[in-house]
C-alpha angles and dihedrals in degrees: 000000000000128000134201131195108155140149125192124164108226120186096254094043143331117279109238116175119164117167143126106215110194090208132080092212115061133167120217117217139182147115109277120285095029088120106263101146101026079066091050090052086054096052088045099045103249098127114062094191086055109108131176128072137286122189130184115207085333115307106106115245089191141356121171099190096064087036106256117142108138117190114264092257081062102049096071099216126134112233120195114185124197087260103057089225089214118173102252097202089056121080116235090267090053090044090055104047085035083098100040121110127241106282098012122171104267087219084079098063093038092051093052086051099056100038099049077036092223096148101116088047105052097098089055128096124227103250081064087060137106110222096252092054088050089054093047088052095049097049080050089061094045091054100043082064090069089234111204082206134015128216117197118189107205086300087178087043091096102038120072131242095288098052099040083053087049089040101040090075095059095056085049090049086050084044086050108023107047104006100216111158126245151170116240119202113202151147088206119105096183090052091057094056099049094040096039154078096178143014141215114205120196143183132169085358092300138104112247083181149323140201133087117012083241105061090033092060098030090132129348141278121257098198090051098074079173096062124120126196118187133173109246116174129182126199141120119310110223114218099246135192118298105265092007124101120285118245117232123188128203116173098343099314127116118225122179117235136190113289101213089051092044101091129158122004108252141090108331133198111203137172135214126196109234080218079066102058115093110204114201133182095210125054110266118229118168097032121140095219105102094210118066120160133190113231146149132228119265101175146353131206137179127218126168099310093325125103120205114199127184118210134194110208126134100016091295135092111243124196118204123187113213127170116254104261089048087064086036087056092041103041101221121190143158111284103022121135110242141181114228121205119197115188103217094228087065090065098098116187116232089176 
């Protein structure tokens, strides 16, 4: 569990964040300048004038009103900004043991290797890396230092689709492997349900609501014009025949996925781009997408030019994104019954 209970004055308006989250794992959402990082300074003990409490599975990291406001080399929590932040005059072995203590267990250092999987990077210095490796060397060095929390400041905000679908499974391996509990800022909604349990949603410094990943990003926000929102599913991969499309299976439905991506059975982790989900009013027969789903629609919400529609179909809650002329010709509305159509070559696979 972690449990907030923090106060900060910011120019534009005071930081006020009050919530008991029952997860250990908890995305942070919200349109810039909602306060997001200024929350992840207070809990690291980056902003003196900060005050409250905040308590991870208990044990109180900080608590001004008994005193307690420890410096942020005391705190033992693993901060990972948007810019890496790397030395550039270390190599990627000395980035990453720059934060251990004396005499720390060498395991540390050697977990953090394996699971980010930097070995073979670890003679080479920061300016030689791609920015996902540099994110994947600072989250190591945030890890050899054995975090009791981690705070992780849109680390996929600077690398592009590719590389958040390479990096996303390794903060999935740290959630699973190691369960040390962390904050995850995003715009994506997709990120946060895949990452995590529970989410924290601000504006203007303050919780608009918090709770499952699920109810907090039901729809977006129109005052975020940054937000993502992309499908991620996770389910079981079916070995298929050789050359043919995988089969992928979420809740019980089969989807057809891109042979060539499908690799080995097992769990999978796969993305679809809202702009790849075609919504129709009328049951679709003929069509060359394998994978059509009955649904109905659960929300609609305007931004700009852009719909956003959420979509309930398969067990899963789909969100499409259609100009708005397109909701405007079809009449969507929540409630109405709708035919979905995934192309198989959409189904991208994070892990």
């Amino acid at each position: 569990m972690i449990e907030l209970d923090v106060s900060l004055p910011l120019s534009r308006f005071p930081l006020r964040v009050q919530a008991a989250l029952p997860s250990d794992t908890v995305a942070v959402l919200g349109p810039s300048g909602s306060g997001k990082t200024s929350l992840l300074e207070t809990i690291a003990g980056l902003r003196p004038r900060a005050a409250g409490r905040v308590a991870i599975r208990g044990e109180a990291v900080m608590d001004t009103a008994r005193g307690l406001r420890p410096p942020p080399e005391r705190r033992r929590i693993g901060y990972v900004p948007q810019d890496s932040l790397l030395f550039p005059h270390l190599d990627v072995e000395e980035n990453v043991r720059f934060g251990m203590a004396r005499g720390a267990a060498t395991r540390l250092f050697d977990e953090a290797v394996r699971i980010l999987e930097i070995e073979p990077l670890l003679r080479q210095y920061p300016a030689t890396l791609s920015g996902g490796e540099r994110q994947r060397v600072a989250l190591a060095r945030a890890l050899a230092t054995e975090p009791r929390l981690l705070l992780l400041d849109e680390p996929l905000a600077g690398v592009d689709a590719a590389l958040r679908g390479r990096i996303l499974p390794y903060l999935l391996r740290i959630r699973e492997s190691l369960a040390i509990p962390f904050l995850y800022v995003t715009h994506n909604a997709g990120e946060a349900r895949a990452v995590a349990e529970s989410a924290l949603v601000l504006r203007r410094g303050a919780v608009v609501h918090a709770g499952a990943p699920e109810e907090s990003i039901a729809a977006p926000s129109r005052d975020d014009p940054e937000a993502r929102f992309d499908n991620v599913l996770a389910g079981m991969l079916s070995a298929g025949e050789p050359g043919a499309a995988g089969v992928f299976v979420v809740h019980g439905q089969r989807f057809a996925v891109p042979a060539e991506r499908a690799g080995a059975p097992g769990p999978a982790l796969y993305a679809v781009a809202p702009d790849d989900v075609l919504v129709s009013t009328r049951p679709l027969a003929g069509v060359s997408a394998r994978n059509v789903l009955r649904g109905r629609v659960r929300s609609v919400e305007e931004a700009g030019g852009t719909a956003w529609i959420r979509i309930g179909a398969g067990g899963f809650d789909w969100t499409a994104r259609l100009t708005r002329g397109a909701l405007e010709e079809l009449g969507l509305t929540p409630g109405l019954d709708v035919w979905l159509a995934v192309k198989t070559h959409a189904f991208r696979r994070l892990r």
